[in-house]
C-alpha positions in Angstrom: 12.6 -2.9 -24.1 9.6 -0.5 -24.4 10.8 3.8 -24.7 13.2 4.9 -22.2 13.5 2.9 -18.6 11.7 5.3 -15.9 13.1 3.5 -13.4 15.9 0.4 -12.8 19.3 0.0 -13.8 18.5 1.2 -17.2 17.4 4.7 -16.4 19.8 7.4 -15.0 19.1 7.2 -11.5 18.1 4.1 -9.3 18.3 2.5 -6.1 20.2 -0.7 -4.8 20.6 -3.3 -3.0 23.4 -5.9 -2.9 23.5 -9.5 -2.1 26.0 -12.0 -2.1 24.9 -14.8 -4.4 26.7 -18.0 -4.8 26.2 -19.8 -8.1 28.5 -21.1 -10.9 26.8 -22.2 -13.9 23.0 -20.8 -12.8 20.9 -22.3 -15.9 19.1 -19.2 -17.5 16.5 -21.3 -18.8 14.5 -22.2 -15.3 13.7 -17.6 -15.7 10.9 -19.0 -18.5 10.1 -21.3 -15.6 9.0 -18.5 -13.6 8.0 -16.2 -16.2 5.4 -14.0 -15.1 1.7 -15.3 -16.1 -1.6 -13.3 -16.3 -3.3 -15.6 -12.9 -3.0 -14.4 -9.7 -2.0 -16.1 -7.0 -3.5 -16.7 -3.3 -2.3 -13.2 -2.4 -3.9 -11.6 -6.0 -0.7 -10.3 -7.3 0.6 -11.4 -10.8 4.2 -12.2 -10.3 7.4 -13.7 -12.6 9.9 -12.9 -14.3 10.4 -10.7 -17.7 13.2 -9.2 -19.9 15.2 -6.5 -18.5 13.1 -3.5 -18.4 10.0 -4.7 -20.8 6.9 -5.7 -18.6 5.9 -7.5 -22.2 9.2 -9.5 -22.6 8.3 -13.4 -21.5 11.0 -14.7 -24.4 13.5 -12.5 -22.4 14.9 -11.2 -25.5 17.3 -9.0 -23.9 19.4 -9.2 -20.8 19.2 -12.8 -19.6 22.8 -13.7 -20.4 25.3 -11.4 -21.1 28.4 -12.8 -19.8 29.4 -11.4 -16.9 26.1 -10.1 -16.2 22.6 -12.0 -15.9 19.6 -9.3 -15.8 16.4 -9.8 -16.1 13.5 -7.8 -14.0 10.4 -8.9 -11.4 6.8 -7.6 -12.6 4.5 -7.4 -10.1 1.0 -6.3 -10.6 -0.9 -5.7 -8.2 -5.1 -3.9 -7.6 -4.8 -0.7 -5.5 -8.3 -0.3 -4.4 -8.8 3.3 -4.1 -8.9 4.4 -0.4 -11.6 7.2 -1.1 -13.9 4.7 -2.8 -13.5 2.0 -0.2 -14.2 4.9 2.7 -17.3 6.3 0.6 -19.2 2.8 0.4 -18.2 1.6 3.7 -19.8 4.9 4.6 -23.2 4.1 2.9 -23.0 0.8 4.3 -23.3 1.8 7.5 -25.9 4.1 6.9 -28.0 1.8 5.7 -27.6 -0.6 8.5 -28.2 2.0 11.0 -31.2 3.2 9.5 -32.5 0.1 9.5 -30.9 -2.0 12.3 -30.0 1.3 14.6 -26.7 0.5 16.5 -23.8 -0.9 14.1 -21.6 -3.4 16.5 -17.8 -3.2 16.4 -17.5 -6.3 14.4 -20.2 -5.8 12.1 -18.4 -3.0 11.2 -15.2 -4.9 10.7 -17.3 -7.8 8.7 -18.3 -4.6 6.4 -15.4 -3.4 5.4 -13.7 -6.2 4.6 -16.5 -7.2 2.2 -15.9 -3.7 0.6 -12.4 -4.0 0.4 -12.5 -7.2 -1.4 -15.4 -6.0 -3.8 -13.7 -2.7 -4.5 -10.4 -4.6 -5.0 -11.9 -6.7 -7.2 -13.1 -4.2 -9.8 -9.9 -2.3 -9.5 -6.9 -2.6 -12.4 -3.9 -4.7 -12.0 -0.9 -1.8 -12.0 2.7 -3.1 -13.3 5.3 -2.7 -11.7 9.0 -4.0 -12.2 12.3 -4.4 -10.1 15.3 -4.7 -12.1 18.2 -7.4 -11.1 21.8 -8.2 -12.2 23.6 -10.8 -11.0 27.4 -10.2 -11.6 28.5 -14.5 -12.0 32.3 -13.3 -11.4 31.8 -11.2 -8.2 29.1 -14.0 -6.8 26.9 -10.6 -5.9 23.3 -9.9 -7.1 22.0 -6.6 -7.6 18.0 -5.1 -7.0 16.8 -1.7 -7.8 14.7 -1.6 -5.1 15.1 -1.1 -1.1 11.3 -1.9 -0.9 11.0 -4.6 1.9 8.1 -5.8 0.5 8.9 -6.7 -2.9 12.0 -7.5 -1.8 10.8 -10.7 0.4 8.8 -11.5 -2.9 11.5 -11.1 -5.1 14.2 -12.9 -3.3 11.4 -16.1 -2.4 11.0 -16.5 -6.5 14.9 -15.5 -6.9 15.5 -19.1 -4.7 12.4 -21.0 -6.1 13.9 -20.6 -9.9 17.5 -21.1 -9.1 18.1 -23.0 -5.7 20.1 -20.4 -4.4 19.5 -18.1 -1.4 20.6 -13.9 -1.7 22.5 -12.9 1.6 22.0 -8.7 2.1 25.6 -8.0 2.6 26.3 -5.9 5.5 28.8 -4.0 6.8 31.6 -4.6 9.2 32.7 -1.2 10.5 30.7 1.0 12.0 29.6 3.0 9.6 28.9 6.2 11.5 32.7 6.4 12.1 33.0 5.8 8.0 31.1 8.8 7.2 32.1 11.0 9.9 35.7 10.3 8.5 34.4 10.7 5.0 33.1 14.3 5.7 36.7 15.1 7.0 38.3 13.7 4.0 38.0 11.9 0.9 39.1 8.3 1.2 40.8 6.3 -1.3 39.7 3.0 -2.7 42.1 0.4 -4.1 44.4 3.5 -5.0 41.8 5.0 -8.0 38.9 5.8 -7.0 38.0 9.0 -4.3 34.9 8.6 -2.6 33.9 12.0 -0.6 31.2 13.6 0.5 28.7 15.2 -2.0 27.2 18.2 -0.7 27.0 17.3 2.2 23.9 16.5 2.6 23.7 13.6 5.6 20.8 12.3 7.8 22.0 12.2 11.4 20.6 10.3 14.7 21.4 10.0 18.2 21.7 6.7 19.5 18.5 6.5 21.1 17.2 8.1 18.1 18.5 5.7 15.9 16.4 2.9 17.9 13.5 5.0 17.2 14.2 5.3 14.2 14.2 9.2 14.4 16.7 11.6 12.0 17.5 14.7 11.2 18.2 15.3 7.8 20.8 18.4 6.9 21.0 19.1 3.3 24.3 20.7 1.9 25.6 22.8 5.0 28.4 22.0 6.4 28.6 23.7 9.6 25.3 22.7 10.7 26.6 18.6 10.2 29.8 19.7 11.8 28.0 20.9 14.7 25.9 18.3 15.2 28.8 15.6 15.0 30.0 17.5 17.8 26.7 17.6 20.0 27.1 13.5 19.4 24.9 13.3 16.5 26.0 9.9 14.2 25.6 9.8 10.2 23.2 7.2 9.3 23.0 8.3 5.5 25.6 10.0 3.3 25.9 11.6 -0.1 28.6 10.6 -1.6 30.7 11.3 -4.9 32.7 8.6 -5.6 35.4 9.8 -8.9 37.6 7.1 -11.5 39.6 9.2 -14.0 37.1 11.5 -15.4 33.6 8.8 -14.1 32.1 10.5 -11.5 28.7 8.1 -9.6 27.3 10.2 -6.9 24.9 8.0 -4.4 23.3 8.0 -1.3 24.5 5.5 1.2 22.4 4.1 4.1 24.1 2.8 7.0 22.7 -0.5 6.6 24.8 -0.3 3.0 21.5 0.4 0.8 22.0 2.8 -2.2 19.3 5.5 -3.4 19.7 8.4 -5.9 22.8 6.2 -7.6 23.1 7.9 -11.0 24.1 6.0 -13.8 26.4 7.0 -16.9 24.3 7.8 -20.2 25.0 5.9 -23.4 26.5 7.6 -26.1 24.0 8.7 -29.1 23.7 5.8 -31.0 24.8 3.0 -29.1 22.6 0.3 -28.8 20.7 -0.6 -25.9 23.4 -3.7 -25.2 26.1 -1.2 -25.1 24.2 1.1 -22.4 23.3 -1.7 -20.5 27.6 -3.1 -20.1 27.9 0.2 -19.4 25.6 0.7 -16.3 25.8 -2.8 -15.1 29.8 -2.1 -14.8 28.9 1.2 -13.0 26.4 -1.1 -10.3 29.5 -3.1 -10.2 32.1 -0.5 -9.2 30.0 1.0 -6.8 29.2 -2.2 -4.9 32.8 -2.6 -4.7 33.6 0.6 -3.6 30.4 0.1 -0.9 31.7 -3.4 -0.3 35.1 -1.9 0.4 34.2 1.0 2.5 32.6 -0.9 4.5 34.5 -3.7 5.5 
């Protein structure tokens, strides 16, 4: 792994997605099938698979098989033409044609830009990114520190490509509204040792119609002003929550379509190894799916 994570499952705060994930014996060695490579493909992204973490790993020297746990992370790199550059030549462009054509046509203009895009794009830097992913074999579920749809569609295509087997989102099968307008009431209890309440209360709430929309309101720790607005009809759609085991407390954010942002993961001790962090936050992802799983059913 290369310095501290800055995002993922190692660092101290992540996002996450769960999937149910079917597999009993998934061969680790078809991840150095798919390892990333330096050649872009027809879209011009570089895409495969790398050790947990490390954008440099291809031997995946850590994290592909611990047990329990198989992790490993997507890198994706990608050229981000910059949008000032592309609108500055696509400028001059045009002013050239004008001044010596007159009149620029609507698709000539389109014909332009696309040109620049693709010139600009090509002269632009591959940036790295990566999207970290445990799959826990005993509880058949798959983990992704990422709610992007984007690289998620990438992501789950290469996850079926190297291992034959498809990632189902799980979902839930309560309303969930109802969940977290219960949960802000009262903490409920999960499998008799583990409270999950509300943390702060800080919520986003929707009317129905705004929900179709896809317009909230978010209200960030006050709990009058979400108490009021559950009783003008507002619904929850996303909940803080604090979920507390003994003395481990993993605060989260939970979306109503059960994804997970701001999840913050336990430290390692001072000294432990990077092995020992990583049982330690993969067993945290694992609780709180459970709990989410749970909650939600």
């Amino acid at each position: 792994m290369i310095g501290e994570s800055m995002s993922g499952f190692m660092s101290s705060s992540t996002a996450m997605k769960i999937f149910e994930a079917q597999a009993k014996e998934p061969d680790f060695d078809k991840l150095r099938k798919y390892a990333f490579r330096p050649a872009p493909g027809p879209d011009g992204k570089r895409i495969g698979w790398v050790g947990l973490g490390d954008p440099l790993d291809l031997d995946f020297s850590f994290g592909i098989n611990f047990g329990r746990f198989m992790a490993f992370s997507l890198r994706i790199d990608e050229r981000k033409p910059s949008s000032a550059a592309i609108k500055i030549r696509l400028a001059e462009a045009l002013k050239e044609e004008a001044d010596s054509d007159g009149k620029v046509s609507g698709k000539r203009k389109r014909e332009l830009k696309e040109a620049i895009i693709a010139m600009v794009t090509s002269k632009t830097d591959f940036i790295p990114s990566l999207t970290d992913c445990i799959w826990d074999l005993d509880a058949q579920r798959f983990y992704v520190s990422t709610a992007s749809d984007g690289v998620l569609t990438i992501l789950l295509e290469l996850f079926n490509k190297t291992f034959g087997v498809t990632p189902f989102p799980i979902s839930p099968k309560t309303d969930m509204a109802t969940l977290f307008a219960k949960v802000f009431q009262k903490s409920i209890s999960v499998d008799g040792g583990t409270e999950v309440s509300a943390n702060g209360y800080s919520v986003t709430l929707a009317t129905p119609e705004q929900q179709e929309n896809k317009a909230h309101v978010a209200v960030v720790n006050n709990q009058g002003a979400v108490a009021t607005a559950l009783e003008e009809g507002l619904r929850i759609t996303k909940m803080a929550l604090l979920a507390v085991n003994g003395e481990q407390e993993l605060p989260f954010t939970l979306a109503d379509d059960l994804t997970l942002s701001g999840l913050k993961l336990p430290k390692g001790e001072k000294g432990d190894d990077a092995e020992v962090t990583f049982f330690l936050k993969a067993e945290a992802c694992a609780h709180v799916a459970h709990i989410v799983e749970t909650l939600s059913k």
